[in-house]
Structure formats: C-alpha cells, structure tokens
N, C-alpha and C positions, 0 to 999 in steps of 0.2 A: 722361392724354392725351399723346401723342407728335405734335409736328412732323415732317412726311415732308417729302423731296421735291416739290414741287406737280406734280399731275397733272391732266389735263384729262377731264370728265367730261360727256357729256351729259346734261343736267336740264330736262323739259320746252323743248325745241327749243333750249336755247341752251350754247355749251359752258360748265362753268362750272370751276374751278380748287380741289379740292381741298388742303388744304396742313394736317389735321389728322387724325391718327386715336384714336379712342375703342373702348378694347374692355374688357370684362369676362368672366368666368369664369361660367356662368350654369346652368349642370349637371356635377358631377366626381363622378366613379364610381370610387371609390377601386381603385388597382390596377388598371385597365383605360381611362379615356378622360377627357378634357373635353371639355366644349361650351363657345365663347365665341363669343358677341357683337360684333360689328364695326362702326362707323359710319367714314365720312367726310365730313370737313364740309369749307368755309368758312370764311372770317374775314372781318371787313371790320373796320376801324378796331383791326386786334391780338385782337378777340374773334371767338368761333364764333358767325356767323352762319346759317347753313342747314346740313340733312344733305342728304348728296347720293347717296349709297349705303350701303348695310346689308346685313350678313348672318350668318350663321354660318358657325363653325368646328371640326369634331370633330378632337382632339388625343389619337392612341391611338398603341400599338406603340413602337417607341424612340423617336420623342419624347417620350412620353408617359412612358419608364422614363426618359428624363434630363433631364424638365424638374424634377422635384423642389421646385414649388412657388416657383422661382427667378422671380420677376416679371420681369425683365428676358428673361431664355429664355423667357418665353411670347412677349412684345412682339417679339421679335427672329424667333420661331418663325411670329408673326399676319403679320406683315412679309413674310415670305418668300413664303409662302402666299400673300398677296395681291399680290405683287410689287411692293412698297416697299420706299423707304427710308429709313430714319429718321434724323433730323437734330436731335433733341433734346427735351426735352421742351418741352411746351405750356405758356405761363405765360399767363393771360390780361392785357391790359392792362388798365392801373389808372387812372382818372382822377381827378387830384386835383379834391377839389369848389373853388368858388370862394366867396372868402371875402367875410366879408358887408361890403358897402357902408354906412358909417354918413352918412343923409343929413342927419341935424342938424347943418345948420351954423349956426354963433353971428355 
C-alpha cells in the first residue's frame, strides 16, 4: 500500500478524502499483459478505514516489455494511470496496548 496525494472522492452523497492506494497483480499473461487491481481508501486515526473506489488495470505493449516485474514500475505505472501521486509508502499506525493497572493496594 502506497500513500498518495489526498484526493477528493464522491462516496455515497458526501465528499470523502482518499489518501491510500492498494493494488495487486491479479492476472499476468507472460509476455504479453497484466491485470491489476486498484482500491482507494481512507484512513481515520493513521489506519485504512473505508474503500472508496476500485478497479482494474490492463498493463501491455511497452510498459508491459519494461516493467520487468520491478514492483516499484508497476506502482509508479498504477499511479499515472490513475492520475496520482505517490508520496510514500503506507505504514498503518500502531497503538500501544495500555498496561495493566494493579489495583491491590496494601
């Protein structure tokens, strides 16, 4: 998952703010094409909370002779296509648990 840009999206009547993208590789036809996978979510509190659009991508002809299985060239390739831009990868936040209260008092 790659941090973009945020973009604004209508989702059910309200606009809502994009700021992650998710994609995978989900059919590759050696020698000739990929298919991948797209989402854009949300985050609230540093995690992905909703998807807010999807879809697919066919990857053929010279992108497709110099992407060369380079995972960065495909993201930078899904990117352009979709007219984003990426700004880093996605790390989800972590919350530390809270530690336990000992209520035995002497």
């Amino acid at each position: 998952m790659k941090n973009i840009t945020p973009i604004s999206i209508w989702d059910n009547g309200t606009a809502q703010e994009a700021s992650v993208l998710n994609t995978y590789a989900i059919n590759v036809t050696l020698n000739s094409s990929a298919n991948f996978y797209w989402g854009l979510f949300n985050t609230l509190n540093g995690n992905i909370f909703n998807q807010l659009s999807e879809g697919n991508l066919t990857m053929s002809g010279a992108a497709y002779e110099q992407w060369s299985n380079d995972d960065e060239y495909a993201w930078d390739w899904i990117a352009t296509q979709l007219n984003l831009t990426i700004t880093g990868d996605y790390v989800p936040r972590v919350v530390e648990p809270i530690a336990e209260v000992d209520n035995n008092l002497e």
